[in-house]
C-alpha angles and dihedrals in degrees: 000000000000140000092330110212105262112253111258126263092249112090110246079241087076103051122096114245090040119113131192101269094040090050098046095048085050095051098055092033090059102039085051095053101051087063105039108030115121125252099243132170098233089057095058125101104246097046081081122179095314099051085052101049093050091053087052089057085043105050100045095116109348130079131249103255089056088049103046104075094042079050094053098049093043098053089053090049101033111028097157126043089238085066091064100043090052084071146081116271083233100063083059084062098042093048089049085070110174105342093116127245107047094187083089084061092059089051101052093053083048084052092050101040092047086047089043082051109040099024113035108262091307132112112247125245095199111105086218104043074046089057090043090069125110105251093015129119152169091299101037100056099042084059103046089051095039095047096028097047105005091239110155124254136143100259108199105184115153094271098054087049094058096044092050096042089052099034099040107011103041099232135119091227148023116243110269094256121043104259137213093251090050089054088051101043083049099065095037080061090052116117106231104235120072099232090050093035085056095044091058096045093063087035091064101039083056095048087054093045093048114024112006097058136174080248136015100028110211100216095154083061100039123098092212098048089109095052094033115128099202095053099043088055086054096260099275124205125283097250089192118091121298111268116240137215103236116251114239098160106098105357138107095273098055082052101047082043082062110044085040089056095052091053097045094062083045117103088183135046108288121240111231090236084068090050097044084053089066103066129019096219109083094190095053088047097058096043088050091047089053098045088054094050085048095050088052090243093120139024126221116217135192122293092032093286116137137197148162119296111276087188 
């Protein structure tokens, strides 16, 4: 998210299509947010398209403090999307280092490669030349279009979902999978005009990151606590299945983390000894190791050496 459009002078009480509820959520969301949003990278202004859509890879499933420092080091590399494209699909992998799952990272060079191809080496602000990406969906390209160029979309990510199931719709959680009416009660919360519509995209996804969280709500801290469904109702208990830390120790993933980490320091292919050394149990291996060449992660050779994709 990037150098977000100011909201205009004009209240959002004032604006047509907003009713009571919307315009007083927007009020103290915003309000809220001009004090309390976060100095990254990705908002600033010169972080531009790119920089956001990068952040937006980078942030599917894994927390800021785990993305800052990847971000950091791919934008200096890597400040234009052409730069990217100019690569090897590999060196996307190698330069994701540890964030988990890597596939992102061969998307991202697909993204660049396909904008470096059809628009000149910049990133689209068209929701629907966005869409058309490779490895970009319905979020991703509402945000990219909503933060980069303040256009206004509905953006869902898991945070907004949370903020609007508790503060509009009076439960602890959203439903496991984004849902039609979701979708719908998104865009009826939409401010009208692009620049507002923008800012609060990017204000409730932060209320949701920083105050609204999965656990230990913070409602003493929150600028909707007095309007809030969920709490006024007493906060009643999520009645949908317990959510679950995901497991890492001992699956798949722990082992293609592993042979991925060990061809990503190589310089050269990569013997399969090398490769055998890095997990005991010969059956999961393999299967890891296959599921990485299928994925297109990794590239077997001749002479059972592997490496990262050279395209």
């Amino acid at each position: 998210m990037t150098a977000i459009p100011s909201s205009p002078e004009s209240s959002p009480e004032t604006r047509p299509g907003c009713g009571p509820d919307a315009a007083g959520l927007h009020t103290s969301v915003l309000a809220w947010f001009e004090q309390n949003a976060r100095d990254l990278p990705w908002r600033r202004p010169e972080a531009g398209a790119w920089g956001v859509m990068v952040s937006e890879f980078m942030l599917q499933q894994t927390p800021v403090s785990r993305v800052l420092p990847v971000y950091e080091q791919w934008v200096a590399r890597w400040p234009r999307p052409a730069d990217l494209a100019a690569e090897a699909p590999g060196e996307a992998v190698r330069a994701w280092g540890r964030l988990g799952y890597p596939r992102r990272a061969l998307r991202l060079h697909g993204a660049a490669v396909a904008i470096t191809e059809r628009h000149g080496g910049e990133v689209p602000s068209d929701h629907a030349q966005l869409l058309a990406l490779p490895g970009i969906g319905e979020y991703t390209a509402a945000a990219v279009a909503s933060f980069a160029y303040g256009r206004r979309h509905a953006v869902l990510d898991t945070n907004v979902r949370r903020v609007f199931a508790r503060a509009v719709t009076g439960v602890q959680y959203p439903p496991n999978a984004t849902t039609a009416a979701e979708r719908r009660l998104a865009r009826e919360l939409l401010p009208d005009d692009e620049p507002t519509a923008a800012r609060w995209a990017a204000a409730s996804m932060e209320l949701g990151a920083l105050v609204c969280t999965a656990r230990n709500e913070d409602c003493a801290r929150c600028p909707i606590a007095g309007r809030c469904a969920w709490r006024l109702a007493g906060k009643p208990a999520h009645d949908g299945p317990a959510r679950r830390g995901q497991t890492y120790a001992g699956t798949d993933r722990q082992v293609r983390g592993r042979l991925l980490a060990v061809l990503r320091e190589a310089v050269t292919p990569v013997e399969q000894a090398a490769l055998d050394a890095v997990w005991h149990e010969p059956v999961q291996r393999a299967r890891a190791l296959d599921g990485l060449v299928a994925d297109g992660l990794v590239e077997p050779l001749e002479g059972g050496r592997y490496r990262l994709p050279a395209g």
